[in-house]
C-alpha positions as CSV (number, residue, x, y, z in Angstrom):
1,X,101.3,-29.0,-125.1
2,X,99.3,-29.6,-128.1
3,X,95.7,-30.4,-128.6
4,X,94.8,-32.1,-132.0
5,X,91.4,-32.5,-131.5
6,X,90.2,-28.8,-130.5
7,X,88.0,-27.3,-132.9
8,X,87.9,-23.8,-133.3
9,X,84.9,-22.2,-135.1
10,X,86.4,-18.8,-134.6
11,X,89.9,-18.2,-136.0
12,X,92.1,-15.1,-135.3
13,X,91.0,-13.7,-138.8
14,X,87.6,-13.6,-137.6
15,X,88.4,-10.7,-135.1
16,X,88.5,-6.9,-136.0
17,X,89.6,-4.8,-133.3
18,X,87.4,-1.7,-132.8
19,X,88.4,0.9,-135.5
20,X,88.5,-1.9,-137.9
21,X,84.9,-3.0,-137.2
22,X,84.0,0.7,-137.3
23,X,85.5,0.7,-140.2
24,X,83.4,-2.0,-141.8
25,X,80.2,-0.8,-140.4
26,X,81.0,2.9,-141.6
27,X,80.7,4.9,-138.5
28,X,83.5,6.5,-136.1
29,X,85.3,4.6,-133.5
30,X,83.3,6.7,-131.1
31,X,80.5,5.7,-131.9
32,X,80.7,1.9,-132.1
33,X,82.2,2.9,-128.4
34,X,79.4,4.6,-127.2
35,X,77.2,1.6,-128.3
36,X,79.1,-0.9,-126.3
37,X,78.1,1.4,-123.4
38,X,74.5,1.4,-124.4
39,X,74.3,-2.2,-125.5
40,X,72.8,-1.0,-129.0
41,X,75.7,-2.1,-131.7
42,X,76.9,-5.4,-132.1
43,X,77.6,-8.3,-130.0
44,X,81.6,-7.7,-129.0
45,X,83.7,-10.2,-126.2
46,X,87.2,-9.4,-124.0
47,X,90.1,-11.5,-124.2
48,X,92.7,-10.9,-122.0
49,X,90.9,-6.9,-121.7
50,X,91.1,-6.0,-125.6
51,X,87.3,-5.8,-127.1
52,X,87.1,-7.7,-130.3
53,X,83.8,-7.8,-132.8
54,X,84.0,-11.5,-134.8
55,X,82.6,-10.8,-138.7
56,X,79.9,-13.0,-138.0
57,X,78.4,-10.9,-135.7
58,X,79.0,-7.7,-137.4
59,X,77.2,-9.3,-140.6
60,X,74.3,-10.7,-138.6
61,X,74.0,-7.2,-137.2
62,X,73.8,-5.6,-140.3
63,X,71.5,-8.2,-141.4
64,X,68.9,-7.6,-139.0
65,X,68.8,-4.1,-139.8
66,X,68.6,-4.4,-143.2
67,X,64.8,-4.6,-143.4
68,X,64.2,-1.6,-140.8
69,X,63.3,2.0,-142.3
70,X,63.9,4.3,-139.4
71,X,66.5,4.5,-136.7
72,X,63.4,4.7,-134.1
73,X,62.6,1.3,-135.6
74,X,66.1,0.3,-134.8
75,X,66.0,1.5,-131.1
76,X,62.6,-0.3,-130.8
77,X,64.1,-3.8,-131.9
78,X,67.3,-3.2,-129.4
79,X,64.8,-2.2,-126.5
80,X,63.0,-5.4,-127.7
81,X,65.7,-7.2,-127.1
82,X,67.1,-5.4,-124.2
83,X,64.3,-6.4,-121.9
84,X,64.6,-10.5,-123.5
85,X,61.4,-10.1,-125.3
86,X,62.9,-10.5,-128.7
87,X,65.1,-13.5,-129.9
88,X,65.9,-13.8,-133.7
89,X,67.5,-17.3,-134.9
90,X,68.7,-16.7,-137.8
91,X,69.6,-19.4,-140.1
């Protein structure tokens, strides 16, 4: 079974396991584990039980840390957004 008109906006190559996306953001496996446990890295999903980080959402994670100074700045903006108080649209 085929379907022609499905439009995916996330292709395959758009995935990085875990130690790939550590990798990329330059810290250990370990770490990029313990903040899926904490809900302080990036935005990850499941398929099928595997955890997967899309580029897109590594980059915009990067992105809105670019401008911060201090890593307690950086756990203010995730408790910010933790408790819903904080939504960034970026463009």
């Amino acid at each position: 079974m085929t379907y022609p008109d499905l439009n995916l906006q996330h292709k395959p190559q758009d995935r990085m396991r875990p130690d790939a996306a550590a990798t990329y953001l330059g810290v250990s496996p370990k770490t990029l584990a313990m903040w899926r446990c904490t809900q302080k890295g990036p935005a990850f999903c499941k398929l099928g039980g595997r955890i997967f980080y899309k580029l897109t959402d590594l980059n915009t994670w990067i992105d809105e840390r670019s401008d911060l100074i201090s890593s307690s700045q950086a756990r203010a903006l995730e408790d910010m957004r933790k408790v819903g108080r904080l939504k960034i649209k970026l463009a």
